[in-house]
PDB file of N, CA, C and O in Angstrom:
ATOM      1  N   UNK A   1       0.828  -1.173   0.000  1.00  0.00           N
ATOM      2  CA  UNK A   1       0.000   0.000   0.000  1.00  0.00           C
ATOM      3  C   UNK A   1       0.882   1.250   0.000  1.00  0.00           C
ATOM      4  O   UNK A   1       1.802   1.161   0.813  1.00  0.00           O
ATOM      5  N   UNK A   2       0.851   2.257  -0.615  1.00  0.00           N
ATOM      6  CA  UNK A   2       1.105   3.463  -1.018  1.00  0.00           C
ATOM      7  C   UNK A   2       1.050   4.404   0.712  1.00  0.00           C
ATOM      8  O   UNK A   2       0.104   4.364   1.499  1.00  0.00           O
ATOM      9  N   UNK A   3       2.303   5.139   0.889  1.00  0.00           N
ATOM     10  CA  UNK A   3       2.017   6.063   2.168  1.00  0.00           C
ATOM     11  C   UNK A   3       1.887   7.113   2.000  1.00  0.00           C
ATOM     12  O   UNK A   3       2.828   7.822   1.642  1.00  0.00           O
ATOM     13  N   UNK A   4       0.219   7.740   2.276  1.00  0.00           N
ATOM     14  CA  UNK A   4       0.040   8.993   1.810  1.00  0.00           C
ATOM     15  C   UNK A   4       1.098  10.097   2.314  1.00  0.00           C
ATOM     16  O   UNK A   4       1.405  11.051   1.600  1.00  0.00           O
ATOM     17  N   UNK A   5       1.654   9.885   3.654  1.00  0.00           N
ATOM     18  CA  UNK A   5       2.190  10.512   3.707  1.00  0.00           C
ATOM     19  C   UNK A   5       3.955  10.859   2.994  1.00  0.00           C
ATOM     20  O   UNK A   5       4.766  11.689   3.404  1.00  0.00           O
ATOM     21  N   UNK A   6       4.086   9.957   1.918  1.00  0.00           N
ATOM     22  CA  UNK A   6       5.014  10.197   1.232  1.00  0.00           C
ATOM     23  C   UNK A   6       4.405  10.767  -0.506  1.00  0.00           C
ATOM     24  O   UNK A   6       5.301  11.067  -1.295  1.00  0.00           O
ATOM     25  N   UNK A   7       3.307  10.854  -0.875  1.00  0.00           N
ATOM     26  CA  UNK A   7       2.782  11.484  -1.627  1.00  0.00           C
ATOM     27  C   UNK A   7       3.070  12.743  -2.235  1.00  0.00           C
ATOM     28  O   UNK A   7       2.558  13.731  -1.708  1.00  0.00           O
ATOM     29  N   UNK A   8       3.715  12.884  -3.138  1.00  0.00           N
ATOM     30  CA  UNK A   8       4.000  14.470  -3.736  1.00  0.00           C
ATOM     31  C   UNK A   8       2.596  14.776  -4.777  1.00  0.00           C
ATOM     32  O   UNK A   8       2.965  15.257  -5.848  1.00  0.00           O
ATOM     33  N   UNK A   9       1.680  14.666  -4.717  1.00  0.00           N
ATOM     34  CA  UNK A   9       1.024  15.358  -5.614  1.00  0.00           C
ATOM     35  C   UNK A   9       1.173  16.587  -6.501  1.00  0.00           C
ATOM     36  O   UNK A   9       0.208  17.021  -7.129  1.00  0.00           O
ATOM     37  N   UNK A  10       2.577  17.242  -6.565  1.00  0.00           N
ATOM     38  CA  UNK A  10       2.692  18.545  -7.518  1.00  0.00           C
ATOM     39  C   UNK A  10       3.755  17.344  -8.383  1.00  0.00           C
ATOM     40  O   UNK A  10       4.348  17.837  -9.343  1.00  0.00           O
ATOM     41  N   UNK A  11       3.974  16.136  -8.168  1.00  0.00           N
ATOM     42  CA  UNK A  11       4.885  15.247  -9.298  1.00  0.00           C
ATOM     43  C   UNK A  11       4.449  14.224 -10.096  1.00  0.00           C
ATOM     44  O   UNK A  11       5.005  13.385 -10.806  1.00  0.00           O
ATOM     45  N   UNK A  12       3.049  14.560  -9.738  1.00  0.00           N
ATOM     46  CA  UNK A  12       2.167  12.794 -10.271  1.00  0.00           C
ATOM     47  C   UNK A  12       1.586  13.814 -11.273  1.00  0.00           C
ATOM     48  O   UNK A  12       1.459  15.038 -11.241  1.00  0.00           O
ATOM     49  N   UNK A  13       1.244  12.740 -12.283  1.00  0.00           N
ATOM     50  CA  UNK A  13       0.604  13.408 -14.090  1.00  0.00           C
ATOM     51  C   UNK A  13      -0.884  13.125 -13.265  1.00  0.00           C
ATOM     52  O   UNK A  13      -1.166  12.318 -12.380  1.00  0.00           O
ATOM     53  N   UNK A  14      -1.761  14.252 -14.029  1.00  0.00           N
ATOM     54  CA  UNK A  14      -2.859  14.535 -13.501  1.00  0.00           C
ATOM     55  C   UNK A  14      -3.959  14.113 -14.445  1.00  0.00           C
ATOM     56  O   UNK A  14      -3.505  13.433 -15.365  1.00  0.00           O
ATOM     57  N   UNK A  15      -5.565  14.347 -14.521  1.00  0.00           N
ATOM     58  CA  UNK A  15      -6.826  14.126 -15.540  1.00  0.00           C
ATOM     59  C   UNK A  15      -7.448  15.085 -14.886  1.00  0.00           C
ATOM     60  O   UNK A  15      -7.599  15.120 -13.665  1.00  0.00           O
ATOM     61  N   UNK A  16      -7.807  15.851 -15.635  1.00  0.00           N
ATOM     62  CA  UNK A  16      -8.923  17.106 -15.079  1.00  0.00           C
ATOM     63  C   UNK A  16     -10.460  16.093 -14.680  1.00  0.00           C
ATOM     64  O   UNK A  16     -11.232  15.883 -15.616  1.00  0.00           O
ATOM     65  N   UNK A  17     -10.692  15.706 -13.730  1.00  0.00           N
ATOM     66  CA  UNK A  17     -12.204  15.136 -13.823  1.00  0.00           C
ATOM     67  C   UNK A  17     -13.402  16.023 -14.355  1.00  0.00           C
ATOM     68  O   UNK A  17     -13.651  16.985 -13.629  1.00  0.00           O
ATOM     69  N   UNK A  18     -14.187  15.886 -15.472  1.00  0.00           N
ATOM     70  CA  UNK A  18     -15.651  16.627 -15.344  1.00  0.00           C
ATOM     71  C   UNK A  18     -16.823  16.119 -15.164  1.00  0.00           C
ATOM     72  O   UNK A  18     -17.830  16.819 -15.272  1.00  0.00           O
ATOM     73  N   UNK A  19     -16.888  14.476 -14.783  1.00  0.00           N
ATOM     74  CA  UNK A  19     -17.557  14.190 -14.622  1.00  0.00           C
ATOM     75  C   UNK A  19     -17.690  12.770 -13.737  1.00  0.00           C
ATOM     76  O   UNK A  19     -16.607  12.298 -13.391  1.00  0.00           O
ATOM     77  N   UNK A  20     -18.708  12.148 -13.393  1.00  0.00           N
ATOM     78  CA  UNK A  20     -18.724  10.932 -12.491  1.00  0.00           C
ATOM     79  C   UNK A  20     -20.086  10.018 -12.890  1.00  0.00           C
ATOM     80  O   UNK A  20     -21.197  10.548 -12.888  1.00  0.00           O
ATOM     81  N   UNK A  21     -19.898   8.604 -13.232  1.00  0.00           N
ATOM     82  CA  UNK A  21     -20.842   7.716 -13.087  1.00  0.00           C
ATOM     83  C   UNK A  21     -20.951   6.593 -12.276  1.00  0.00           C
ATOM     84  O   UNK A  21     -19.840   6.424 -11.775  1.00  0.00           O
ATOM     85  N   UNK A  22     -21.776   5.683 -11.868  1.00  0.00           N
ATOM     86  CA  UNK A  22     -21.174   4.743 -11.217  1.00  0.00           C
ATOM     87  C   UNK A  22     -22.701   3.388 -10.906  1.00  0.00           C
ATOM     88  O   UNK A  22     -23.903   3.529 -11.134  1.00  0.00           O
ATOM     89  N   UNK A  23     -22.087   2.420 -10.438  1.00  0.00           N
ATOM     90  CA  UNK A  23     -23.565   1.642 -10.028  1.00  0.00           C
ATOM     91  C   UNK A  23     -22.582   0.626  -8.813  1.00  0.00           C
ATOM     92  O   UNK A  23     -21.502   0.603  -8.223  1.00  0.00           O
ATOM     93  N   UNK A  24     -23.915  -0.153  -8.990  1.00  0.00           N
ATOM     94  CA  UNK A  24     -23.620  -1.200  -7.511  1.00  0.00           C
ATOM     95  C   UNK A  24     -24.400  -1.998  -7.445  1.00  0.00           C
ATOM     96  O   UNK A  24     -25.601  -1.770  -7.300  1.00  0.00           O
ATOM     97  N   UNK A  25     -23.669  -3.582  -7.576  1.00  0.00           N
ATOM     98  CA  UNK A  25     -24.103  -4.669  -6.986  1.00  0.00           C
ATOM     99  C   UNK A  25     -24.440  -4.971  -5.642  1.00  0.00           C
ATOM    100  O   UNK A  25     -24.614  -3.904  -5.054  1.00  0.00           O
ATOM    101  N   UNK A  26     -24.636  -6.083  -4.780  1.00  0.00           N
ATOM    102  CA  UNK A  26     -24.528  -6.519  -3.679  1.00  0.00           C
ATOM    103  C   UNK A  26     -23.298  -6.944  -3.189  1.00  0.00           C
ATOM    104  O   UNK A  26     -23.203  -7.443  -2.068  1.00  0.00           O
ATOM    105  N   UNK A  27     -22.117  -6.752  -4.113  1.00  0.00           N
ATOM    106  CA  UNK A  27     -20.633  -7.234  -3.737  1.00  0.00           C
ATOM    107  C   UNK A  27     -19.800  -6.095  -4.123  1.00  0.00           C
ATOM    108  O   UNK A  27     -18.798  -5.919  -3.429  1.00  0.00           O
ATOM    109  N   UNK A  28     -20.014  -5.277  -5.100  1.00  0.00           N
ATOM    110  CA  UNK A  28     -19.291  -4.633  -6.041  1.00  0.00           C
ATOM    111  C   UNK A  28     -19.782  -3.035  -6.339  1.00  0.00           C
ATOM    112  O   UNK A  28     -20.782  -2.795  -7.015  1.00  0.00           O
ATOM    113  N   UNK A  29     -19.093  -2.176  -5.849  1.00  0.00           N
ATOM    114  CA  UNK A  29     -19.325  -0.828  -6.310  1.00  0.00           C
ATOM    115  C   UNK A  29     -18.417  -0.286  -8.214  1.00  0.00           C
ATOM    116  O   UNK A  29     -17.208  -0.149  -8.406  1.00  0.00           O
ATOM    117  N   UNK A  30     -19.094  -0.181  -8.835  1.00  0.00           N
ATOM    118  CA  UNK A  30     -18.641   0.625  -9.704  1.00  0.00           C
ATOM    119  C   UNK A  30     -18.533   2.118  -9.977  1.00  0.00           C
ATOM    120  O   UNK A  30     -19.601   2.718  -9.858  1.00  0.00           O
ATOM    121  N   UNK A  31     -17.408   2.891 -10.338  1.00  0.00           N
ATOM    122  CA  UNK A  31     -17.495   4.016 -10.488  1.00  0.00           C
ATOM    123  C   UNK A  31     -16.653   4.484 -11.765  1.00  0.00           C
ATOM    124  O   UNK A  31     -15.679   3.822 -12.123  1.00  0.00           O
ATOM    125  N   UNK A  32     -17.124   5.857 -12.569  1.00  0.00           N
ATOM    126  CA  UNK A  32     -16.175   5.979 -13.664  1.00  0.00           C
ATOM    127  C   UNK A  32     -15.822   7.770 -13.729  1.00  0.00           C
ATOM    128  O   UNK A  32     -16.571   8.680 -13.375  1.00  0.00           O
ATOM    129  N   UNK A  33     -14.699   7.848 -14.194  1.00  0.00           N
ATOM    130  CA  UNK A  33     -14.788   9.323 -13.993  1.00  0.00           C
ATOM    131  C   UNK A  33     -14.464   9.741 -15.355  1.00  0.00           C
ATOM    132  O   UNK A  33     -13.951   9.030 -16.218  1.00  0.00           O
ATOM    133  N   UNK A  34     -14.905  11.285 -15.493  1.00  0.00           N
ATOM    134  CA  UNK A  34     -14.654  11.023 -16.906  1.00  0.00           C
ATOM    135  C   UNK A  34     -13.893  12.222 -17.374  1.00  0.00           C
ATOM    136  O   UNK A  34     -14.116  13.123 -16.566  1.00  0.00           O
ATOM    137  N   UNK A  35     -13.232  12.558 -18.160  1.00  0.00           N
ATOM    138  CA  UNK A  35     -12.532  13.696 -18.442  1.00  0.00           C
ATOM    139  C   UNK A  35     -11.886  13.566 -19.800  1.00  0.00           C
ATOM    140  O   UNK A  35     -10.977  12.871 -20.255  1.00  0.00           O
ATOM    141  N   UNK A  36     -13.096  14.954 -20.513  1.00  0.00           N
ATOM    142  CA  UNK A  36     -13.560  14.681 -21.742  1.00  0.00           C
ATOM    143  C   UNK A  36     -14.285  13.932 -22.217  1.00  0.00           C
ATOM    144  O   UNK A  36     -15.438  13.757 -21.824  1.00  0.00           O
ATOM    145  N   UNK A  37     -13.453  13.020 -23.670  1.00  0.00           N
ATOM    146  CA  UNK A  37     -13.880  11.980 -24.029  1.00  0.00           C
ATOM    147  C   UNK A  37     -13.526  10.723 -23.239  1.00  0.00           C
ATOM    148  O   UNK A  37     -14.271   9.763 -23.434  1.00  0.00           O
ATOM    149  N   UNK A  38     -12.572  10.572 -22.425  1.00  0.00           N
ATOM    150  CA  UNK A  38     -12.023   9.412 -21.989  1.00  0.00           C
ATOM    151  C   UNK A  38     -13.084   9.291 -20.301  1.00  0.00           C
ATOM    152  O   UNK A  38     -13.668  10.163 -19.658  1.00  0.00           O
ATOM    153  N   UNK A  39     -12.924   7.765 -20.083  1.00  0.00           N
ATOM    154  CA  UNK A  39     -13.355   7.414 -18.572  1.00  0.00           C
ATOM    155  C   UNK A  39     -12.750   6.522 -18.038  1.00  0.00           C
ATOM    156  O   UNK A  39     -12.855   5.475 -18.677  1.00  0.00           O
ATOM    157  N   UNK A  40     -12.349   6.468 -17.440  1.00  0.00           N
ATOM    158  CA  UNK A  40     -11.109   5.671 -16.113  1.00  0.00           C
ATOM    159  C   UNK A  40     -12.814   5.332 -15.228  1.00  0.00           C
ATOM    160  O   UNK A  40     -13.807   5.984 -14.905  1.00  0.00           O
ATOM    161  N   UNK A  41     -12.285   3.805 -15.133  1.00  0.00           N
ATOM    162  CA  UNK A  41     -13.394   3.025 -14.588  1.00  0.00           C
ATOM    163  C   UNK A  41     -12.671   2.169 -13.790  1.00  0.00           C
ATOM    164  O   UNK A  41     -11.545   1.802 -14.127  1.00  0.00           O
ATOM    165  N   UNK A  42     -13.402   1.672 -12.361  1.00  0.00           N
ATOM    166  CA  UNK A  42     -12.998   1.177 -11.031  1.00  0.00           C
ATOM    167  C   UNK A  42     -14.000   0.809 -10.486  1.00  0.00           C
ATOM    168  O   UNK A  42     -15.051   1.447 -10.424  1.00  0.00           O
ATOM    169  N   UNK A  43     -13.666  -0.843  -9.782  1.00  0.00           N
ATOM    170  CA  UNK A  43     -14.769  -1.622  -9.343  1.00  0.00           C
ATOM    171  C   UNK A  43     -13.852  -1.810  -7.597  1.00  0.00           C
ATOM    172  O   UNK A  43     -12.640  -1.734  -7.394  1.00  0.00           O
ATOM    173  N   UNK A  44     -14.594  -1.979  -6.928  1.00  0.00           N
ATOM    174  CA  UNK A  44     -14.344  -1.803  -5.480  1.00  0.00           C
ATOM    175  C   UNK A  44     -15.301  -2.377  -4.639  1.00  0.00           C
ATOM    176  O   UNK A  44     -16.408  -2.586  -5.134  1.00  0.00           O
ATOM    177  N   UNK A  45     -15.026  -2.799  -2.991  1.00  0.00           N
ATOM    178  CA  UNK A  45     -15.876  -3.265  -2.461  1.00  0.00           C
ATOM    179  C   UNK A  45     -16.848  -2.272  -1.526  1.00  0.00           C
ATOM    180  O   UNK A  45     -16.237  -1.321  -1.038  1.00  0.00           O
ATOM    181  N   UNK A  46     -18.160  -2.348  -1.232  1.00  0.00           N
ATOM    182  CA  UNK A  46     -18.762  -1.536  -0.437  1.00  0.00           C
ATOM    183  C   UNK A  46     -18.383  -0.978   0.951  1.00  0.00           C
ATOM    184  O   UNK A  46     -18.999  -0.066   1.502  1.00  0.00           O
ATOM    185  N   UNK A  47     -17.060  -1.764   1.583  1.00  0.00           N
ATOM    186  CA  UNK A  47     -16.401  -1.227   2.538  1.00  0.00           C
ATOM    187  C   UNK A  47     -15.158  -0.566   2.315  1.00  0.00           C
ATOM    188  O   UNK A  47     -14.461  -0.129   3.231  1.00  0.00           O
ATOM    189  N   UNK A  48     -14.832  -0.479   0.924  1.00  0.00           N
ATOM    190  CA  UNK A  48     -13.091   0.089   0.622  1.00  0.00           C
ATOM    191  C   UNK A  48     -14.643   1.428   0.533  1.00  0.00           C
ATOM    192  O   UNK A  48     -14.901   2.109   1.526  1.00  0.00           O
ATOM    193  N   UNK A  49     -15.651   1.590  -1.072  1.00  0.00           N
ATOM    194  CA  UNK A  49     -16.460   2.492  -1.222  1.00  0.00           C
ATOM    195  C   UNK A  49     -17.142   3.557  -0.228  1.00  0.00           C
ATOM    196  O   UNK A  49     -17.349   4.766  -0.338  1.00  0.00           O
ATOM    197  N   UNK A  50     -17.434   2.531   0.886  1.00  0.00           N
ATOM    198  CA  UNK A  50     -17.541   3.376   1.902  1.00  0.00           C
ATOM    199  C   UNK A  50     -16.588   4.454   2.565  1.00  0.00           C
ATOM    200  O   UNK A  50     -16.871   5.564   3.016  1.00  0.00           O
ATOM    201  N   UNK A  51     -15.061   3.623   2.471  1.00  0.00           N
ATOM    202  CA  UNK A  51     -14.261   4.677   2.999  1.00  0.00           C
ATOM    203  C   UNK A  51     -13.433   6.207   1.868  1.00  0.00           C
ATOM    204  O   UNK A  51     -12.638   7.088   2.193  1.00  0.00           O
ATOM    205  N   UNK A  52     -14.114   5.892   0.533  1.00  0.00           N
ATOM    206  CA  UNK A  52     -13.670   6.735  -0.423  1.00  0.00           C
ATOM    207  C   UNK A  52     -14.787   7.788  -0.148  1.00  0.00           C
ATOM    208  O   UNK A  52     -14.391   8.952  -0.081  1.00  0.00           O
ATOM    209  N   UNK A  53     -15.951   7.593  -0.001  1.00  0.00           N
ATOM    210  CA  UNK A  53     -17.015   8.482   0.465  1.00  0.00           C
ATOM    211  C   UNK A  53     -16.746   9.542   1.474  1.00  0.00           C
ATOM    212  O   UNK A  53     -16.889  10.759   1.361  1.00  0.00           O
ATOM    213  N   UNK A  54     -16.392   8.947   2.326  1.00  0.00           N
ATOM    214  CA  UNK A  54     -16.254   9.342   4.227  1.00  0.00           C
ATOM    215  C   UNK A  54     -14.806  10.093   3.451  1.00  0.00           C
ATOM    216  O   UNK A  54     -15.123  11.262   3.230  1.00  0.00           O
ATOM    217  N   UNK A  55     -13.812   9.918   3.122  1.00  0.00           N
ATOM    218  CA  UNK A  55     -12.666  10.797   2.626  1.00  0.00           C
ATOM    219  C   UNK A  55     -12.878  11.896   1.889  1.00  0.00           C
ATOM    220  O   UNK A  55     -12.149  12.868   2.091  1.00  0.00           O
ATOM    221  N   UNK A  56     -13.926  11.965   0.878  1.00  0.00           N
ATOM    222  CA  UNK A  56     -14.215  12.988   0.253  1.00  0.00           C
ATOM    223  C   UNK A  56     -15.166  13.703   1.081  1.00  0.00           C
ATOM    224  O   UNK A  56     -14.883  14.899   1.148  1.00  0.00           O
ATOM    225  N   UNK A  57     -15.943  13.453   1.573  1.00  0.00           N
ATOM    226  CA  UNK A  57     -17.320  14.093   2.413  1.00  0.00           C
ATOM    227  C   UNK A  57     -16.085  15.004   3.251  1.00  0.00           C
ATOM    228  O   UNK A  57     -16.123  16.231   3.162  1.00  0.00           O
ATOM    229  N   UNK A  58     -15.161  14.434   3.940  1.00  0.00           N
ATOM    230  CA  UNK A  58     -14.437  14.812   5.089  1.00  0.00           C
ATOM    231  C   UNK A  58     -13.639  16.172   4.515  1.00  0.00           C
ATOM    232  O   UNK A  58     -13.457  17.209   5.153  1.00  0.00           O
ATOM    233  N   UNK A  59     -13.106  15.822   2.796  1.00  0.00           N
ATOM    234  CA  UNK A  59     -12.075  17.088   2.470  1.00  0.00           C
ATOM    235  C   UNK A  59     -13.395  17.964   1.989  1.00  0.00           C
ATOM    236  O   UNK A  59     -13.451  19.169   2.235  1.00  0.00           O
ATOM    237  N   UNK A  60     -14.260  17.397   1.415  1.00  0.00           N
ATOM    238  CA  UNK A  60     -15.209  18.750   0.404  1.00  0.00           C
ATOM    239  C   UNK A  60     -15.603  19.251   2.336  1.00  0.00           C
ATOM    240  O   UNK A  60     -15.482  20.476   2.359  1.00  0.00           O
ATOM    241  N   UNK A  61     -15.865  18.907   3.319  1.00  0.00           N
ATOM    242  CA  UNK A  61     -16.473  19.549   4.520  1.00  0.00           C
ATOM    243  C   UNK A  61     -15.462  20.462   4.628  1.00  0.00           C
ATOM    244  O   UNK A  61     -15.852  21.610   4.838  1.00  0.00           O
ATOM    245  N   UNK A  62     -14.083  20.274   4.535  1.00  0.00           N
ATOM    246  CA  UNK A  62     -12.835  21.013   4.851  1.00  0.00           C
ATOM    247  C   UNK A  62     -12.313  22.446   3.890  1.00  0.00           C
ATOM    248  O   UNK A  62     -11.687  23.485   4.097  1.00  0.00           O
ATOM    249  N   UNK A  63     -13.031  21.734   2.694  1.00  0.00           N
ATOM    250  CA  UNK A  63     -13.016  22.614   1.682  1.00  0.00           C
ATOM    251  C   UNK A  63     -13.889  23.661   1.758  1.00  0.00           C
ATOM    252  O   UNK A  63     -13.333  24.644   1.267  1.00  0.00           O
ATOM    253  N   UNK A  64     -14.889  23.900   2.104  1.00  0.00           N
ATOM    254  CA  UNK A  64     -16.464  24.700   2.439  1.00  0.00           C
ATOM    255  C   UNK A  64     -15.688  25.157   3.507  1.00  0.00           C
ATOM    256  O   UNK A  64     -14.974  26.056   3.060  1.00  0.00           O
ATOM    257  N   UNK A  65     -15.465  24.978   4.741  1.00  0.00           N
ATOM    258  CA  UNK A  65     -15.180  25.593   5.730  1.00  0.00           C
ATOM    259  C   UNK A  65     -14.351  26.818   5.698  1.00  0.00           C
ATOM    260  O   UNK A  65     -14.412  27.757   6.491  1.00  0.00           O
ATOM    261  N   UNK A  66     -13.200  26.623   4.201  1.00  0.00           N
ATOM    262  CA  UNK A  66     -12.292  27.794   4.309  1.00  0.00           C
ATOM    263  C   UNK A  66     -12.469  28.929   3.087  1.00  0.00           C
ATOM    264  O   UNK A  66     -12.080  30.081   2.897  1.00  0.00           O
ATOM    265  N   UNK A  67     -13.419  27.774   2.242  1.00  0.00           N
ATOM    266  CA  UNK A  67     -13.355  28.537   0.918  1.00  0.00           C
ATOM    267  C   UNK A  67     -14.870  29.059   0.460  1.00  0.00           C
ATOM    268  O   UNK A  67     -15.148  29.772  -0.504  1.00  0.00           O
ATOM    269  N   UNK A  68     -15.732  28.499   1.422  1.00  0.00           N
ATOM    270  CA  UNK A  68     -17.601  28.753   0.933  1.00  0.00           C
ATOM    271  C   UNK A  68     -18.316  27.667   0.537  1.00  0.00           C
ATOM    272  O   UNK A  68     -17.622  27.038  -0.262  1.00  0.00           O
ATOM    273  N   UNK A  69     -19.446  27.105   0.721  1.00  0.00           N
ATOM    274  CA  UNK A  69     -20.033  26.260   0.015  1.00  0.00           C
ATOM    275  C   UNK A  69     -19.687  26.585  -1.330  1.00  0.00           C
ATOM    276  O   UNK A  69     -19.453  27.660  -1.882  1.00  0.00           O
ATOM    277  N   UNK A  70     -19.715  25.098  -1.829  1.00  0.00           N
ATOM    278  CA  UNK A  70     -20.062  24.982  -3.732  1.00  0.00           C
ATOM    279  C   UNK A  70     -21.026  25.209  -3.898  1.00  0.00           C
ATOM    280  O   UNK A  70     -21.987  24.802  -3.245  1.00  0.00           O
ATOM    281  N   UNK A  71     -21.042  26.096  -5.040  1.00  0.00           N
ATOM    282  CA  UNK A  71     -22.382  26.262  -6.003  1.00  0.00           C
ATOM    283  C   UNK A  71     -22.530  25.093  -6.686  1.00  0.00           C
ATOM    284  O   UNK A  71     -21.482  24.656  -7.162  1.00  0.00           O
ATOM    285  N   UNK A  72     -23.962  24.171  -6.962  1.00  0.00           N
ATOM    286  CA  UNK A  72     -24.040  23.372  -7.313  1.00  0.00           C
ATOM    287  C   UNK A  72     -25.029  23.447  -8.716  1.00  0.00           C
ATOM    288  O   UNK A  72     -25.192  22.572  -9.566  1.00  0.00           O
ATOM    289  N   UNK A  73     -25.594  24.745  -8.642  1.00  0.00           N
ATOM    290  CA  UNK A  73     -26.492  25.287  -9.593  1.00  0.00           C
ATOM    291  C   UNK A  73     -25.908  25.218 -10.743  1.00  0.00           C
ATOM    292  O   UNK A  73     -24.831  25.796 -10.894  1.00  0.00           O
ATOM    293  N   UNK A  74     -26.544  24.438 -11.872  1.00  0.00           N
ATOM    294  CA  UNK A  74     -26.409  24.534 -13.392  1.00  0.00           C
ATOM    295  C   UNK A  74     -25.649  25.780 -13.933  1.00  0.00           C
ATOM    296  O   UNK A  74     -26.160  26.899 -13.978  1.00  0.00           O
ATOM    297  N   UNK A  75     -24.015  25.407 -14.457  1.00  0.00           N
ATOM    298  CA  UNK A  75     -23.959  26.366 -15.482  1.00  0.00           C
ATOM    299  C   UNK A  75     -24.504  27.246 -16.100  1.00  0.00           C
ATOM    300  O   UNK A  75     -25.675  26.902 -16.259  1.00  0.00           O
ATOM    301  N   UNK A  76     -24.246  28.565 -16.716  1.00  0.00           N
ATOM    302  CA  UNK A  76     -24.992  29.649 -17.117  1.00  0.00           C
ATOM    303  C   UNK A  76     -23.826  29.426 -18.607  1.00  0.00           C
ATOM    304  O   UNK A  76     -22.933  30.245 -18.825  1.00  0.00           O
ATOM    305  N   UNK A  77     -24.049  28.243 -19.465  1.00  0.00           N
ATOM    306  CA  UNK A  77     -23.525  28.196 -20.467  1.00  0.00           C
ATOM    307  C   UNK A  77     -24.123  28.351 -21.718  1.00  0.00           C
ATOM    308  O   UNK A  77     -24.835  27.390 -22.013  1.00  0.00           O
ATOM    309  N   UNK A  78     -24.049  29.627 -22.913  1.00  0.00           N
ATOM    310  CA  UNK A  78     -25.146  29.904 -23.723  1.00  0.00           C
ATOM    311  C   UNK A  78     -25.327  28.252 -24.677  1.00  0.00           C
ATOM    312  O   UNK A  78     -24.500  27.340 -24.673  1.00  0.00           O
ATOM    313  N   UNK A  79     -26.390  28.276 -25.273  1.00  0.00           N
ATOM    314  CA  UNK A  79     -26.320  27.172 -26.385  1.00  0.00           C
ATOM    315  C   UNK A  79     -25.580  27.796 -27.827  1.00  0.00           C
ATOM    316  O   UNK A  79     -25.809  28.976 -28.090  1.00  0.00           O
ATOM    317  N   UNK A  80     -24.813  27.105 -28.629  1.00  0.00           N
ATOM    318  CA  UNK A  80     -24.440  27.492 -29.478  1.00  0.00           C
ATOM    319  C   UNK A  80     -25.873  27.438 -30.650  1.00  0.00           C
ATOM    320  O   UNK A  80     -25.932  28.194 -31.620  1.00  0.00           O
ATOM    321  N   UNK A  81     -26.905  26.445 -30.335  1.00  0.00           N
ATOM    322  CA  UNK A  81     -27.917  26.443 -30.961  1.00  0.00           C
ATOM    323  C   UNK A  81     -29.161  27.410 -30.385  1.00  0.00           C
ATOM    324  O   UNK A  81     -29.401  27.588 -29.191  1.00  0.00           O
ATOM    325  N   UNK A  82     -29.962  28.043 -31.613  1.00  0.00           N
ATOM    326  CA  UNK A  82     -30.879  29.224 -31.048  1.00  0.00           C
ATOM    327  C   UNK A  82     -31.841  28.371 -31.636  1.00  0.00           C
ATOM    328  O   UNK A  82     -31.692  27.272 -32.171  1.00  0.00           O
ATOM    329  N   UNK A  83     -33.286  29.350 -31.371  1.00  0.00           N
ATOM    330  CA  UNK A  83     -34.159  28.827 -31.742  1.00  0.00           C
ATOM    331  C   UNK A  83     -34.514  29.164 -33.143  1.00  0.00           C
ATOM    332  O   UNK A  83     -35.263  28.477 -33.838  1.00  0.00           O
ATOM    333  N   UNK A  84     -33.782  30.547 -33.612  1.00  0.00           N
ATOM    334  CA  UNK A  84     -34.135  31.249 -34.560  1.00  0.00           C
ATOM    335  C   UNK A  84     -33.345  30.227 -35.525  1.00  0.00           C
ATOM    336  O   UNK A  84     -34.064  29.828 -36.441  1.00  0.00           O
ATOM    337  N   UNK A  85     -32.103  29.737 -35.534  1.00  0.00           N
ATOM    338  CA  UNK A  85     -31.741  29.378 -36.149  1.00  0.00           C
ATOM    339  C   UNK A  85     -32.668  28.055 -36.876  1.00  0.00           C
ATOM    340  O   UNK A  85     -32.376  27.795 -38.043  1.00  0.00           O
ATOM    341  N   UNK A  86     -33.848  27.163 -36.165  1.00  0.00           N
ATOM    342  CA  UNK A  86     -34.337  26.256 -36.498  1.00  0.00           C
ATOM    343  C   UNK A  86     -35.186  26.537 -37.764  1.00  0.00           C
ATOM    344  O   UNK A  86     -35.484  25.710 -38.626  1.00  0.00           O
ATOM    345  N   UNK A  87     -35.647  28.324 -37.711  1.00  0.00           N
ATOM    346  CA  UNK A  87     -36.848  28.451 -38.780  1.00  0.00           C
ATOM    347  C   UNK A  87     -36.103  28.510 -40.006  1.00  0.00           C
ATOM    348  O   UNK A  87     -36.849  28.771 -40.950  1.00  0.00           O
ATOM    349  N   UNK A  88     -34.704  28.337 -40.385  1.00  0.00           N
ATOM    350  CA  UNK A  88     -34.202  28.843 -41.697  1.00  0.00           C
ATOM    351  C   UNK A  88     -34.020  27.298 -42.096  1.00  0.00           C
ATOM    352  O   UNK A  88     -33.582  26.994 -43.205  1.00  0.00           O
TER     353      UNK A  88
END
């Protein structure tokens, strides 16, 4: 196992995440992340899943505390498609 506390994260190659999917068996959590076109996909057990949860809940709580809640509200991204454009 990997010691976080020897972790350099400004030396490891990175993936911008924009997105997340995932499901679940009775044995098996699936999750996929996606960035861009590509998705990095990972199957795990409901007690490793559980503790990836409780880790993130714990930094996004840590994160809010110093920096503000996230806005979670829908993008204000125009459509490149109008409506006007449909009547021509």
């Amino acid at each position: 196992m990997i010691d976080p506390q020897k972790i350099d994260f400004n030396q490891l190659p990175k993936k911008f995440g924009d997105g997340a999917i995932g499901a679940f068996n009775k044995d098996v959590f699936y999750f996929g992340i996606t960035s861009g076109n590509n998705l990095d996909v990972y199957a795990t057990t409901p007690r490793v899943m559980k503790d990836i949860a409780i880790f993130f809940n714990k930094h996004i709580e840590n994160y809010e505390k110093q920096f503000g809640v996230i806005d979670m509200s829908a993008p204000l991204i125009p459509s490149p498609l109008h409506s006007s454009d449909l009547k021509k």
